[in-house]
The first five atom37 places (N, CA, C, CB, O) and aatype in JSON, in Angstrom:
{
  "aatype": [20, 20, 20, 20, 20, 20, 20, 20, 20, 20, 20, 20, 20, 20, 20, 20, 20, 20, 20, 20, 20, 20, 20, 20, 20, 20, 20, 20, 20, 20, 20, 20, 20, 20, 20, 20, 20, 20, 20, 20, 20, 20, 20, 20, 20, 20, 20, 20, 20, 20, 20, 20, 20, 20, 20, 20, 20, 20, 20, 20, 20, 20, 20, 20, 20, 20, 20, 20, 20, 20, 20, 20, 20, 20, 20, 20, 20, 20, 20, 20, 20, 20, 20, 20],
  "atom_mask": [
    [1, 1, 1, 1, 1],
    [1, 1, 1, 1, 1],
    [1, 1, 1, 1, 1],
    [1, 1, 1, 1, 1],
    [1, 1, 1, 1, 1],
    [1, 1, 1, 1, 1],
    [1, 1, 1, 1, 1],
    [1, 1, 1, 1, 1],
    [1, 1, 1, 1, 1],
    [1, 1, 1, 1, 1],
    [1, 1, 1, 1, 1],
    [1, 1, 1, 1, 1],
    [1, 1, 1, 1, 1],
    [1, 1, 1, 1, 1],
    [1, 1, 1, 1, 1],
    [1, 1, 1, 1, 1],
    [1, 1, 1, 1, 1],
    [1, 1, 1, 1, 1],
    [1, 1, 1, 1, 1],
    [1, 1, 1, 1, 1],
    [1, 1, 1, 1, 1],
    [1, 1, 1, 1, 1],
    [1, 1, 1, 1, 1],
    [1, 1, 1, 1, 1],
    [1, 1, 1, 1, 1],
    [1, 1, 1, 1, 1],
    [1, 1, 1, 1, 1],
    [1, 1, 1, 1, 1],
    [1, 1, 1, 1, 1],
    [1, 1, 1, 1, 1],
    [1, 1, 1, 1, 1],
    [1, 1, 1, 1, 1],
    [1, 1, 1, 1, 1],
    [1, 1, 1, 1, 1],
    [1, 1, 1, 1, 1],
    [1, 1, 1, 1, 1],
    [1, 1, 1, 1, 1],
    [1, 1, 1, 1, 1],
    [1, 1, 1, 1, 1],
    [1, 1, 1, 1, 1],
    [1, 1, 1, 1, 1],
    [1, 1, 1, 1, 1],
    [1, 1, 1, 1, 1],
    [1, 1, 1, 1, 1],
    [1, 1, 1, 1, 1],
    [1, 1, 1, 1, 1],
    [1, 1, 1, 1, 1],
    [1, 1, 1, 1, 1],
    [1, 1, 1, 1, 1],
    [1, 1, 1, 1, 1],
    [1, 1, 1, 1, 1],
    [1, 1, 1, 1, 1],
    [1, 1, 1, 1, 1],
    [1, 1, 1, 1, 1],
    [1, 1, 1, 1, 1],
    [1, 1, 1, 1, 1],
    [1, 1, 1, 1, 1],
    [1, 1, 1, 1, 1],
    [1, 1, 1, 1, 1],
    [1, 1, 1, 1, 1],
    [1, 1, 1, 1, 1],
    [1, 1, 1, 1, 1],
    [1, 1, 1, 1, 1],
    [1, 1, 1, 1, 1],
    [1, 1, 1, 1, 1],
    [1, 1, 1, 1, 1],
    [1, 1, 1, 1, 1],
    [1, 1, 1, 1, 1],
    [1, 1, 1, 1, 1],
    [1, 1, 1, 1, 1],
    [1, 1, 1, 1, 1],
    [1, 1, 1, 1, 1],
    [1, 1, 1, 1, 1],
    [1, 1, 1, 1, 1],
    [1, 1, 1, 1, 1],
    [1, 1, 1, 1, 1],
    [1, 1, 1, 1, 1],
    [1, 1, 1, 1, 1],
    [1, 1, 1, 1, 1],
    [1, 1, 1, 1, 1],
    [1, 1, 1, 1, 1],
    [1, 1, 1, 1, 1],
    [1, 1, 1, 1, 1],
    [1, 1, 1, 1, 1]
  ],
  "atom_positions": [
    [[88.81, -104.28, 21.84], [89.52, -103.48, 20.87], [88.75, -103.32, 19.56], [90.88, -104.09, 20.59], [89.41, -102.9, 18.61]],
    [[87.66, -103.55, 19.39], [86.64, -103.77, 18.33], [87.15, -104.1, 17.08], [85.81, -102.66, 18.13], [87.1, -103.47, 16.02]],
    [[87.74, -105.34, 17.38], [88.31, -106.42, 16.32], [86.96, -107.58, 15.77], [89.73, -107.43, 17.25], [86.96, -108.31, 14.78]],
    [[85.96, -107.41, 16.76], [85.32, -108.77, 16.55], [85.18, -109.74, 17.2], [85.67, -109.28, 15.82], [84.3, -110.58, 17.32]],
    [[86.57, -109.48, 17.83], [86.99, -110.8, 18.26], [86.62, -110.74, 19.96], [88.74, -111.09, 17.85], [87.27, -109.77, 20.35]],
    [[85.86, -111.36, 21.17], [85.44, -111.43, 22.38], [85.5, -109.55, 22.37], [86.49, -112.51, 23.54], [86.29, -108.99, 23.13]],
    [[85.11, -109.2, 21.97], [84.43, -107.83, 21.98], [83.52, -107.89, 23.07], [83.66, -107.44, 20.65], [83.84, -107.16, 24.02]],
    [[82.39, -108.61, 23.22], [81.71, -108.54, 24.07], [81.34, -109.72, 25.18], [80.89, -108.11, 23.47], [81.45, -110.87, 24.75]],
    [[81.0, -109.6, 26.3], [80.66, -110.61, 27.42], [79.53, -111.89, 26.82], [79.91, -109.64, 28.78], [78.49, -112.09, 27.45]],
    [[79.72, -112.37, 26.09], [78.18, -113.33, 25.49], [78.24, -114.5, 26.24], [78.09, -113.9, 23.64], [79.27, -115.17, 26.24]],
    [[76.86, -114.95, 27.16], [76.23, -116.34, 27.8], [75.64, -116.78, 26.45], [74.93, -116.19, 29.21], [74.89, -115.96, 25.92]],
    [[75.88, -118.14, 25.71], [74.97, -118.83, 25.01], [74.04, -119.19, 25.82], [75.43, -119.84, 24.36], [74.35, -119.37, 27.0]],
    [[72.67, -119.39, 25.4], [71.33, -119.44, 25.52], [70.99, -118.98, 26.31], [70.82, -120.31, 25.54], [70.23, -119.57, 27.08]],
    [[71.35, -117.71, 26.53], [70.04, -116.56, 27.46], [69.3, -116.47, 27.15], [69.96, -115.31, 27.73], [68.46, -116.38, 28.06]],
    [[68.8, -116.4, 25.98], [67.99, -115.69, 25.32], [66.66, -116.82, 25.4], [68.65, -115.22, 23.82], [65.67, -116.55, 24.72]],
    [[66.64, -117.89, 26.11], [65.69, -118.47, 26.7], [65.38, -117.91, 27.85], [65.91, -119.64, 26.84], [64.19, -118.11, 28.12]],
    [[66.01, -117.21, 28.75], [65.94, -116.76, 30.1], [65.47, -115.38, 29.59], [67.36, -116.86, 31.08], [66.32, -114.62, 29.12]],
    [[64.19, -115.03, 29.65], [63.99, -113.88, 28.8], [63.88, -112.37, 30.35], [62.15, -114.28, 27.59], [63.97, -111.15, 30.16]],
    [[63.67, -113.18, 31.84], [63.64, -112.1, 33.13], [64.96, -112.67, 33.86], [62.01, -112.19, 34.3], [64.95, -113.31, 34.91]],
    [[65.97, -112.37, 33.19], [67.67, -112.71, 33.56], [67.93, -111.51, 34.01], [68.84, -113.17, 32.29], [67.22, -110.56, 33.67]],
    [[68.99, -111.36, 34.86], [69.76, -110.18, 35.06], [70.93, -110.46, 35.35], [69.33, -109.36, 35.94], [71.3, -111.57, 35.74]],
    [[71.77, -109.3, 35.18], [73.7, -109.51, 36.03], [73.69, -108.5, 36.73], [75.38, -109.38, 34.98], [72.66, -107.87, 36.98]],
    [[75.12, -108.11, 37.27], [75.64, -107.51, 38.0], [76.8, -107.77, 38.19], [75.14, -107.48, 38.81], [77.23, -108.85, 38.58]],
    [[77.45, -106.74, 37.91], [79.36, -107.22, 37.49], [79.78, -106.31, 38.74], [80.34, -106.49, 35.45], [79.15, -105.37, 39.23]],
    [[80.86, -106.77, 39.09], [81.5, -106.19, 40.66], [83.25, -105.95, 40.29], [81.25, -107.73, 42.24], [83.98, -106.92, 40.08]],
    [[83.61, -104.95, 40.27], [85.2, -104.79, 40.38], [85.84, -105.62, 41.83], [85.58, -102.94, 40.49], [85.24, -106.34, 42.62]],
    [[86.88, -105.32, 41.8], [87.76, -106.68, 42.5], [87.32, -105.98, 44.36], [90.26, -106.7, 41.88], [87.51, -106.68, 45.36]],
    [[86.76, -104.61, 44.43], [86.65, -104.18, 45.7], [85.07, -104.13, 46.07], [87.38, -102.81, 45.82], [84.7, -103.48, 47.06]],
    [[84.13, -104.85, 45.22], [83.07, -105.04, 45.47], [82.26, -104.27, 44.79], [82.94, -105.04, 46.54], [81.73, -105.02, 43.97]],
    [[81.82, -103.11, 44.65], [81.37, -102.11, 43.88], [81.05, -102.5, 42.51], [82.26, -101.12, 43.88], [81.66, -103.09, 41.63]],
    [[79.8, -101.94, 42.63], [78.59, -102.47, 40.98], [79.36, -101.34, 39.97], [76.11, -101.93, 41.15], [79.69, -100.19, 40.25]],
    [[79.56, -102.21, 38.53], [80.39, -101.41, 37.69], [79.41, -101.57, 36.44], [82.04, -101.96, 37.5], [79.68, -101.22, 35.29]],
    [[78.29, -102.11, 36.85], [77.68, -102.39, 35.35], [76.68, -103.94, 35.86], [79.31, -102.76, 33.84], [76.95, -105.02, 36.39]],
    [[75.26, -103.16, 35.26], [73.99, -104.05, 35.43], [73.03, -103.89, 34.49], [73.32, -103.84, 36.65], [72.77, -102.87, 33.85]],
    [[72.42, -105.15, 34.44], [71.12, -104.91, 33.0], [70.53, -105.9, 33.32], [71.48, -104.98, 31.18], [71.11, -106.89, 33.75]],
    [[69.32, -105.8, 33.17], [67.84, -106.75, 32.98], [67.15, -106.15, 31.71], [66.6, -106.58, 34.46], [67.21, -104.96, 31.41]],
    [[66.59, -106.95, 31.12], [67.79, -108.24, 30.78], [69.06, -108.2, 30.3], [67.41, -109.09, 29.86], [69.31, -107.31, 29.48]],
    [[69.73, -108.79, 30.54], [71.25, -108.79, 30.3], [71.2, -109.63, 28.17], [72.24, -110.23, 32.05], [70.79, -110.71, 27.75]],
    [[71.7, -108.67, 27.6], [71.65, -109.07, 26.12], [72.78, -109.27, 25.73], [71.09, -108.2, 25.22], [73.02, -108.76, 24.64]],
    [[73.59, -109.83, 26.2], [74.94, -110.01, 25.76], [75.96, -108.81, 25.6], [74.83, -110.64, 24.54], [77.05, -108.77, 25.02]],
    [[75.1, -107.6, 26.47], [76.19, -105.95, 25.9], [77.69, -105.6, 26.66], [75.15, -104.22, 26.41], [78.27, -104.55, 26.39]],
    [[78.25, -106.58, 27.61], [79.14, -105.78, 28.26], [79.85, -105.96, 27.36], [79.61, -105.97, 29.53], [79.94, -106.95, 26.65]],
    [[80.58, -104.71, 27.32], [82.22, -104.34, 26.42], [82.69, -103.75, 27.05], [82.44, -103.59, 25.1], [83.03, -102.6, 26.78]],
    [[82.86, -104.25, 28.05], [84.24, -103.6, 29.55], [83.92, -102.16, 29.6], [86.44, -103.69, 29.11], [84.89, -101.41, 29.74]],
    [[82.71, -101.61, 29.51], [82.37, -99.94, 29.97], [81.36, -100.3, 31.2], [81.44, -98.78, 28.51], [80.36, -101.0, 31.37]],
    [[82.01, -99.62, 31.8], [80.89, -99.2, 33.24], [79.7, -98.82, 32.54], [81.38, -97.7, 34.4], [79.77, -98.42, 31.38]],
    [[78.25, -98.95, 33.34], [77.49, -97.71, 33.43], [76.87, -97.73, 34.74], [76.45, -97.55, 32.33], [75.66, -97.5, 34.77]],
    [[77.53, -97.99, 35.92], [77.36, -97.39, 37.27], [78.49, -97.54, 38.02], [76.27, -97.92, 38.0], [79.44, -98.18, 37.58]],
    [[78.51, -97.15, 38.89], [79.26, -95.91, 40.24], [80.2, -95.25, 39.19], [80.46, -96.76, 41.95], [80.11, -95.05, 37.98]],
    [[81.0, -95.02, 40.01], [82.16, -93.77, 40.05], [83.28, -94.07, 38.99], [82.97, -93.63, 41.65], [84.13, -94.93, 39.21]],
    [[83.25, -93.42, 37.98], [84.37, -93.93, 37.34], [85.68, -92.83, 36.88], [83.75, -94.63, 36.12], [85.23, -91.75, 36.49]],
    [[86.72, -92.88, 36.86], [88.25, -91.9, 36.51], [88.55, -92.1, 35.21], [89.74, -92.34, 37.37], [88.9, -93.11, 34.61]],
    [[88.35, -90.97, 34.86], [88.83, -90.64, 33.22], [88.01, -91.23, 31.89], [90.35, -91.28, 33.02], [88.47, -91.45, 30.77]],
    [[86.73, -91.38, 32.36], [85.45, -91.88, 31.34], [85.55, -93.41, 31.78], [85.7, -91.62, 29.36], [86.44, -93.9, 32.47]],
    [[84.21, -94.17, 31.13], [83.88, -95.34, 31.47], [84.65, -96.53, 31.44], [83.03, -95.51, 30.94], [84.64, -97.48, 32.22]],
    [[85.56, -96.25, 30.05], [86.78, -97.66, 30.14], [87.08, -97.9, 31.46], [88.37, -97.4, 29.41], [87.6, -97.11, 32.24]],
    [[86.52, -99.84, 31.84], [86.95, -100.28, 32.67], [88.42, -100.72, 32.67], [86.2, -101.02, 32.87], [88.87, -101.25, 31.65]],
    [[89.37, -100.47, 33.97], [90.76, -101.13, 33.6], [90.77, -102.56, 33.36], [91.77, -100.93, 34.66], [89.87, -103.35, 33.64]],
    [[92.38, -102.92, 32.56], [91.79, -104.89, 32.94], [92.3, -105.09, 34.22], [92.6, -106.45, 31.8], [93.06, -104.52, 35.0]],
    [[91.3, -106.55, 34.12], [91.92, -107.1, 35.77], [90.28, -107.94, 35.8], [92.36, -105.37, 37.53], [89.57, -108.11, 34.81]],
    [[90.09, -108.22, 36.73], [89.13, -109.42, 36.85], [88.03, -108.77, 37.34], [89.56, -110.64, 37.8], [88.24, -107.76, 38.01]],
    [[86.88, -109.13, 37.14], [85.39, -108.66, 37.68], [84.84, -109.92, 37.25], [84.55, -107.17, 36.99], [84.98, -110.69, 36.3]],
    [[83.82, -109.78, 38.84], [83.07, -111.2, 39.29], [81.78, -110.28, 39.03], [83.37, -112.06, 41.16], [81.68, -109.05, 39.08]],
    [[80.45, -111.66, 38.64], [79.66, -111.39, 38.42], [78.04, -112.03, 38.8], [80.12, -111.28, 37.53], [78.22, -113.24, 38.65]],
    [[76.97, -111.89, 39.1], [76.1, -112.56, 39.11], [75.25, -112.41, 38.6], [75.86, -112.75, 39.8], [74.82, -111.28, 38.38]],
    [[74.48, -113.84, 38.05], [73.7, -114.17, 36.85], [72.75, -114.6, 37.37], [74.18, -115.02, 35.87], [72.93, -115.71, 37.88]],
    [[71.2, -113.95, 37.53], [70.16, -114.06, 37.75], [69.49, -114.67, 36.26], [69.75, -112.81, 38.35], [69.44, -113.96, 35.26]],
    [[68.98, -116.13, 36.28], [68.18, -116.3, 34.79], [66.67, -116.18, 35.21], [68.48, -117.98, 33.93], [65.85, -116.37, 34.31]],
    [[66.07, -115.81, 36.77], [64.68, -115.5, 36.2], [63.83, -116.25, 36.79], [64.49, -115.67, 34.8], [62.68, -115.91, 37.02]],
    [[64.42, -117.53, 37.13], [63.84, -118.79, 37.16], [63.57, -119.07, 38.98], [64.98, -119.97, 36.29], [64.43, -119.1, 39.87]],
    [[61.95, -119.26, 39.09], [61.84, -119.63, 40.76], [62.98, -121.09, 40.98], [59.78, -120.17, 41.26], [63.37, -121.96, 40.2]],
    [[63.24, -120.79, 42.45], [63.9, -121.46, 42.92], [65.38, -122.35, 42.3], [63.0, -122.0, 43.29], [65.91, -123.36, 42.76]],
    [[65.68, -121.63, 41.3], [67.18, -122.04, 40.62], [68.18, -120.7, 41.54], [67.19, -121.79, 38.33], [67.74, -119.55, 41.53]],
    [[69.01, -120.9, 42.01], [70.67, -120.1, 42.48], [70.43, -119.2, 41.49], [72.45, -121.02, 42.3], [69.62, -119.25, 40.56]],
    [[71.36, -118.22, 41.85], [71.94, -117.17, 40.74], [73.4, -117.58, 40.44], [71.94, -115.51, 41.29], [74.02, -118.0, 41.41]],
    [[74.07, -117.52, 39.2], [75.06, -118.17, 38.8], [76.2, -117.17, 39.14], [74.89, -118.62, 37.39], [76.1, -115.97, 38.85]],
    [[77.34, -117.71, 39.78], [78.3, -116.52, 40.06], [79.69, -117.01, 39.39], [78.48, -116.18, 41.82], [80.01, -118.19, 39.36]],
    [[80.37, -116.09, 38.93], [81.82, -116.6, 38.26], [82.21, -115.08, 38.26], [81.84, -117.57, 36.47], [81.77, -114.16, 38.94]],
    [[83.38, -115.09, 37.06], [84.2, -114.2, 36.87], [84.8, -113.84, 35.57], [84.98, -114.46, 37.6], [85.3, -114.73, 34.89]],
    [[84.79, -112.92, 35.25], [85.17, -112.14, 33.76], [86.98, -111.78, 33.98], [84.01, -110.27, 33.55], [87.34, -111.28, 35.04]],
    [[88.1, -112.12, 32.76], [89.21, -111.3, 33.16], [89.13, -110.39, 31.77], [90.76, -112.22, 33.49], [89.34, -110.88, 30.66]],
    [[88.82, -109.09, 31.96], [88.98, -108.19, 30.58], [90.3, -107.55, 30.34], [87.96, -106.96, 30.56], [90.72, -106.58, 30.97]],
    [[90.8, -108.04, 29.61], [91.88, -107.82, 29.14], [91.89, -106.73, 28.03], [92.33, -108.99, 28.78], [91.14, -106.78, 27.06]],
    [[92.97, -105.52, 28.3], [92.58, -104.15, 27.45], [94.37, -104.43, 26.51], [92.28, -102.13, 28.84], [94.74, -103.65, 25.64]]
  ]
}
């Protein structure tokens, strides 16, 4: 709501992981939003696939995975609930 306030998706200390990436998934699987490097920018707007009535994502939960870059470390997976 650009209060300031969790405005945006922020991981503390990425910014050591300088070849990180994400990939955020709506609840039916489908990529809604990706970046390498990932800079702390999501603010619940898509900028990929298909979206109804401009980019505002609805709320509801999107899972995500967190590539930091790093040989042989997992990619980190969890979940965002954006609340509009």
């Amino acid at each position: 709501n650009a209060d300031g306030i969790n405005d945006l998706f922020v991981i503390d200390g990425l910014e050591n992981y300088p070849n990180n990436s994400i990939i955020i998934f709506n609840r039916w699987g489908n990529i809604v939003w990706e970046g390498a490097p990932y800079i702390n920018n999501f603010d619940g707007t898509a900028n990929k696939g298909i979206t109804i009535g401009g980019n505002q994502l609805p709320s509801g939960t999107y899972f995500y995975i967190l590539d930091l870059g790093v040989k042989d470390m997992e990619p980190i997976k969890g979940y965002i609930y954006l609340a509009r």
